[in-house]
C-alpha positions in Angstrom: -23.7 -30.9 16.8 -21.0 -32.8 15.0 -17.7 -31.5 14.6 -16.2 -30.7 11.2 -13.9 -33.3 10.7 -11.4 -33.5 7.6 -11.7 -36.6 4.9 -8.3 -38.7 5.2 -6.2 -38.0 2.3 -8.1 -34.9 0.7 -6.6 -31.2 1.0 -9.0 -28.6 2.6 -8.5 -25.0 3.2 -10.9 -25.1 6.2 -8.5 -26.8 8.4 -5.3 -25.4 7.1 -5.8 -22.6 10.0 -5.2 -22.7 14.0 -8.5 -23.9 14.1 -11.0 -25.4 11.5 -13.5 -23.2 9.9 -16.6 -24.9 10.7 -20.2 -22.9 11.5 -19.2 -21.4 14.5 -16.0 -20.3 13.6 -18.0 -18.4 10.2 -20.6 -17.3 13.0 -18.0 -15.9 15.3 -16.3 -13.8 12.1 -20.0 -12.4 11.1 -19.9 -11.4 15.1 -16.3 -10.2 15.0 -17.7 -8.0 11.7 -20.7 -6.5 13.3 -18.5 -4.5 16.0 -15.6 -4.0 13.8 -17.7 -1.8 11.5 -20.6 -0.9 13.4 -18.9 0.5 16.1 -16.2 2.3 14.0 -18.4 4.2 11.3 -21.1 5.1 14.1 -18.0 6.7 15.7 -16.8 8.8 12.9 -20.1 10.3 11.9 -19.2 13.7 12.6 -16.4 13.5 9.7 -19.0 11.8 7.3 -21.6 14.4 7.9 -18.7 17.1 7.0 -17.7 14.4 4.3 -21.3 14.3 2.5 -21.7 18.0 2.9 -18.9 18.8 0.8 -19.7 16.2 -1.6 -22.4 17.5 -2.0 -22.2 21.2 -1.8 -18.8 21.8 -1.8 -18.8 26.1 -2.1 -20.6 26.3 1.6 -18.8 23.2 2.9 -14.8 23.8 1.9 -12.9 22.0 4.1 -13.2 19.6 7.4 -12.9 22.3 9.6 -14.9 25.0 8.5 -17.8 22.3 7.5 -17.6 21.4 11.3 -17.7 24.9 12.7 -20.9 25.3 10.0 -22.8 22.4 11.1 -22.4 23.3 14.7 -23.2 27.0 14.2 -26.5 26.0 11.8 -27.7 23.2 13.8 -25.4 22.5 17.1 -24.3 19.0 18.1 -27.3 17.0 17.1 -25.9 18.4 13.7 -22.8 16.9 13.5 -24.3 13.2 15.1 -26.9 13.1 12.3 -27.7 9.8 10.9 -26.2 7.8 13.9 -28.8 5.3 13.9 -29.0 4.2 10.3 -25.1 3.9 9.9 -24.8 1.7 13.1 -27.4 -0.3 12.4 -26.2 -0.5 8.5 -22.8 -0.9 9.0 -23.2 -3.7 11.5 -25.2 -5.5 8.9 -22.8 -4.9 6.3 -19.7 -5.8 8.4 -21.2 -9.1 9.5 -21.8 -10.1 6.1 -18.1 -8.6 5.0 -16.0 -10.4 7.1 -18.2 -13.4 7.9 -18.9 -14.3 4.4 -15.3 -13.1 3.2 -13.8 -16.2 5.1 -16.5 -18.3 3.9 -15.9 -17.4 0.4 -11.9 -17.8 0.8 -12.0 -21.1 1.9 -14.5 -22.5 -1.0 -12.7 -20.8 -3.4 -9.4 -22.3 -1.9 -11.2 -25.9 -2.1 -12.4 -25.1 -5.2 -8.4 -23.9 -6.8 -7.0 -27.0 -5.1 -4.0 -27.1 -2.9 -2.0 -25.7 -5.1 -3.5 -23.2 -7.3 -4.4 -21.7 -4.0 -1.1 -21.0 -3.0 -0.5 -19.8 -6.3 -3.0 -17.6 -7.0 -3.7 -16.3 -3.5 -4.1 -12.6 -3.9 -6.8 -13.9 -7.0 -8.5 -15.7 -4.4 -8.5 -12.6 -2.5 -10.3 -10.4 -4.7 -12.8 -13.1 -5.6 -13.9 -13.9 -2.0 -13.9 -10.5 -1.3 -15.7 -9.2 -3.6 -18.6 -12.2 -3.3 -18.8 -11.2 0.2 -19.5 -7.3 -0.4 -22.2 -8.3 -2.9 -24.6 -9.5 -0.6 -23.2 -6.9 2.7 -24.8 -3.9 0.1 -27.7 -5.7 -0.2 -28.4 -5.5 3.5 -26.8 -1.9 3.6 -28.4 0.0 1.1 -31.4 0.9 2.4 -30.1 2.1 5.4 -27.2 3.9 3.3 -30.0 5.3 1.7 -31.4 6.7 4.8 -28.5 8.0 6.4 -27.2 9.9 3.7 -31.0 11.5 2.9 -30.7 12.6 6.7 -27.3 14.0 5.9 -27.3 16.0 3.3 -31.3 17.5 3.6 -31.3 20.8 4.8 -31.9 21.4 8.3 -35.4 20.8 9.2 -36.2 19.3 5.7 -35.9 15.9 6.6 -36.4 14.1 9.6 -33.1 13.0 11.6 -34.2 10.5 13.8 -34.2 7.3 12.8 -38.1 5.6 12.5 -39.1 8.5 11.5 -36.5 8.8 8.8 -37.4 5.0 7.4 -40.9 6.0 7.5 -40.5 9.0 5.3 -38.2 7.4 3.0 -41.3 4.5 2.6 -43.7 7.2 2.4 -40.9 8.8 -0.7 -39.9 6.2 -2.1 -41.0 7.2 -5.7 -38.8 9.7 -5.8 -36.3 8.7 -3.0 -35.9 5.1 -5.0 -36.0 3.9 -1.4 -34.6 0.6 -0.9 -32.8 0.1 -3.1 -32.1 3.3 -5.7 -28.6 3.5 -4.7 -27.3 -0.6 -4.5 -25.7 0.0 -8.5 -23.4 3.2 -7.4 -22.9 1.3 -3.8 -21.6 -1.7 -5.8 -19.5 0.4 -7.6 -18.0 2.3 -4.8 -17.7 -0.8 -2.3 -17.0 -3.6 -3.9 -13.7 -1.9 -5.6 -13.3 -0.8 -2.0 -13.6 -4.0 -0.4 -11.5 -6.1 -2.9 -8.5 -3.0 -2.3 -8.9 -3.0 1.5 -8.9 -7.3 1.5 -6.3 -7.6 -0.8 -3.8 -5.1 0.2 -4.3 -5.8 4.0 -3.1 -9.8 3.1 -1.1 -8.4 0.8 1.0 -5.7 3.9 0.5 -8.4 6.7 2.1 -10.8 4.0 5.1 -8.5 3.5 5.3 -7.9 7.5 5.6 -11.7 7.6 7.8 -12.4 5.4 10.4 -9.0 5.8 10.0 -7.6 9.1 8.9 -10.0 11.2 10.5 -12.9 9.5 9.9 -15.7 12.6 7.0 -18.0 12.2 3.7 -15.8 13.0 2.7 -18.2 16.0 6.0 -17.3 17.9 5.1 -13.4 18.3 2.4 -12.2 21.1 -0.5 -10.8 20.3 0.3 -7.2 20.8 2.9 -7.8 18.2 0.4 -9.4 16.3 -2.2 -6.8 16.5 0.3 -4.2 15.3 1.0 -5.7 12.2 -3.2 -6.1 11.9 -3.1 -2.4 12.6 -0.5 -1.1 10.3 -1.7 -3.1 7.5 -5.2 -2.2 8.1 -4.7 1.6 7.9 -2.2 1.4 5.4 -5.0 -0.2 2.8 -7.4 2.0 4.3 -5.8 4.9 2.4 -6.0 2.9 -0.8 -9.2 1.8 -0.3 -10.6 5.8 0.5 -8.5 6.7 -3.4 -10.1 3.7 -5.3 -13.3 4.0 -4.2 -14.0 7.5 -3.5 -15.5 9.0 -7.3 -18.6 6.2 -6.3 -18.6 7.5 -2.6 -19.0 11.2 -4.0 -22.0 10.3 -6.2 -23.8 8.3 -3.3 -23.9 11.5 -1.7 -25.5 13.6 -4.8 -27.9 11.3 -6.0 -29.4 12.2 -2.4 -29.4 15.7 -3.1 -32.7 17.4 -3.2 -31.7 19.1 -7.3 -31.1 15.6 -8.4 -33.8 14.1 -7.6 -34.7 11.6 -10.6 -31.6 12.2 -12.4 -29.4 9.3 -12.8 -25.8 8.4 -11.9 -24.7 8.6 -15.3 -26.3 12.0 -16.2 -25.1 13.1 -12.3 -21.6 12.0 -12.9 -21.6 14.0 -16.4 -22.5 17.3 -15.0 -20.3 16.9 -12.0 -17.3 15.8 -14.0 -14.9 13.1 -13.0 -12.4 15.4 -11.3 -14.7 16.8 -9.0 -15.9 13.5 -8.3 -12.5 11.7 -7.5 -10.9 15.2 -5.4 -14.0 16.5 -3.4 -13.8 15.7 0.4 -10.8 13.0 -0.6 -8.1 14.3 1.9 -10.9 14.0 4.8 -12.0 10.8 3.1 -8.8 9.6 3.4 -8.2 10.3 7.2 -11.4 8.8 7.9 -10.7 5.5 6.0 -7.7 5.6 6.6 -8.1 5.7 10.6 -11.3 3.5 9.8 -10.2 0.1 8.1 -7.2 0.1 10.7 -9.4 0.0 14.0 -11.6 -2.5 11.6 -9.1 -4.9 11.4 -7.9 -4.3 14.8 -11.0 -5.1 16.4 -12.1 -7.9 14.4 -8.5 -9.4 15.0 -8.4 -8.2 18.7 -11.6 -10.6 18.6 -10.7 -13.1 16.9 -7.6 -13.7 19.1 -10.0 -13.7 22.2 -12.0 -16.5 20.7 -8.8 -18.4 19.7 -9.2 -17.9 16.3 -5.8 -16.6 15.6 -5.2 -13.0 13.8 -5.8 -12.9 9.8 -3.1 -13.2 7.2 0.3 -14.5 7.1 3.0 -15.7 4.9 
């Protein structure tokens, strides 16, 4: 295979980096996705099976604690693990197209700005890579979003929690589940504001590390240092992220509820009132995220910096 080589004399984002951005550097960042968020949502199920709950039913679920203790009472551990399956399997699909096709999108809307619009209007460039890249990562989530939160919120031994069996009954339903792809409008609308904040602000924090804190060129600090600004940054517009996005991420979760099935999000979101919708489960949503985009960006950098790639962000 031939090497991505620069053209003598023209600017290009793709080589403006420690290393140039050719397929296998786009390859390895669609890898570094898949375990940043695979690994991490899988992880935290327990908290977004308490999360859902109260979403969903918030007058039996009323807090993180006590919607723990309930699950675990009602239904023991397998309780509290439901929908494993579909959220690893989801959220690896979703990260790899994230952070994979984030950087692709960066860089040709970089060479498409020119040299110096890019540097201009970085944070633009940002949002608009960012925002093409969650486009197609719902796409390949939805249905298993879908699924996951079905198995979530159903009442015990309504619904079937392991995964096949799970897929199959949401084929068998899809009339009234709207399986695959009922949910990809209100997914849109919860992760792509989600994704732009969490893009934006981390460049925007690792930015302002670089530039007030650690104000030596990035390439003379060691990794560790490195990866602690990746962290910091990363759970900083985590907590953002979890506030912008979380009236979408609360009407996910009820348009899988049995009493709305075939109501839409619009009629859903009217009932509910925005309130509700913005405050239910937020201070749980916010740990989680929170916690969440950090060890995201920690272990796609942590990865990154194994393959040689560098950590993301800068100046």
């Amino acid at each position: 295979m031939s090497q991505l080589a620069p053209i003598a004399g023209k600017w290009d984002a793709r080589f403006i980096g420690p290393v140039p951005h050719d397929t296998s550097y786009y390859a390895k960042c669609m890898l570094g996705g898949i375990l940043a968020c695979g690994v991490t949502h899988a992880g935290i199920t327990p908290l977004d099976v308490a999360k859902c709950n109260m979403q969903v039913n918030p007058k039996k679920y009323t807090g993180l604690g006590p919607g723990l203790k309930l699950l675990l009472k009602e239904e023991g551990a397998n309780g509290i693990w439901k929908g494993f399956g579909p959220t690893f399997v989801g959220y690896s699909l979703q990260g790899m197209f994230k952070y994979g096709l984030y950087e692709v999108f960066k860089d040709f809307y970089m060479n498409l700005a020119g040299e110096e619009a890019a540097e201009k209007y970085k944070p633009a460039i940002w949002l608009a890579g960012s925002a093409s890249a969650e486009v197609f990562a719902d796409i390949a989530l939805c249905p298993l979003e879908m699924t996951k939160v079905k198995i979530q919120t159903s009442q015990n031994g309504s619904f079937p929690t392991a995964f096949g069996a799970a897929i199959r009954e949401m084929s068998r339903t899809k009339v009234e589940t709207r399986y695959p792809f009922g949910s990809l409008v209100p997914l849109w609308s919860r992760q792509i504001p989600y994704t732009m904040a969490k893009f934006f602000f981390f460049e925007k924090i690792v930015q302002l590390f670089y530039t007030h804190v650690f104000t030596e060129p990035k390439d003379t600090y060691g990794k560790g240092t490195q990866l602690g600004v990746t962290f910091a940054s990363g759970y900083l517009a985590g907590v953002v992220c979890a506030i912008v996005s979380h009236p979408a991420d609360s009407l996910v979760s009820l348009l899988g509820k049995v009493e709305n099935k075939g109501k839409s999000a619009g009629a859903i979101a009217s009932e509910v009132g925005f309130v509700s919708l913005a405050t239910k489960g937020l201070g749980t949503r916010v740990i989680m995220i929170g916690t969440l985009t950090g060890f995201q960006w920690w272990i796609y950098d942590s990865f990154k910096s194994a393959m040689g790639m560098g950590t993301t962000g800068g100046k």
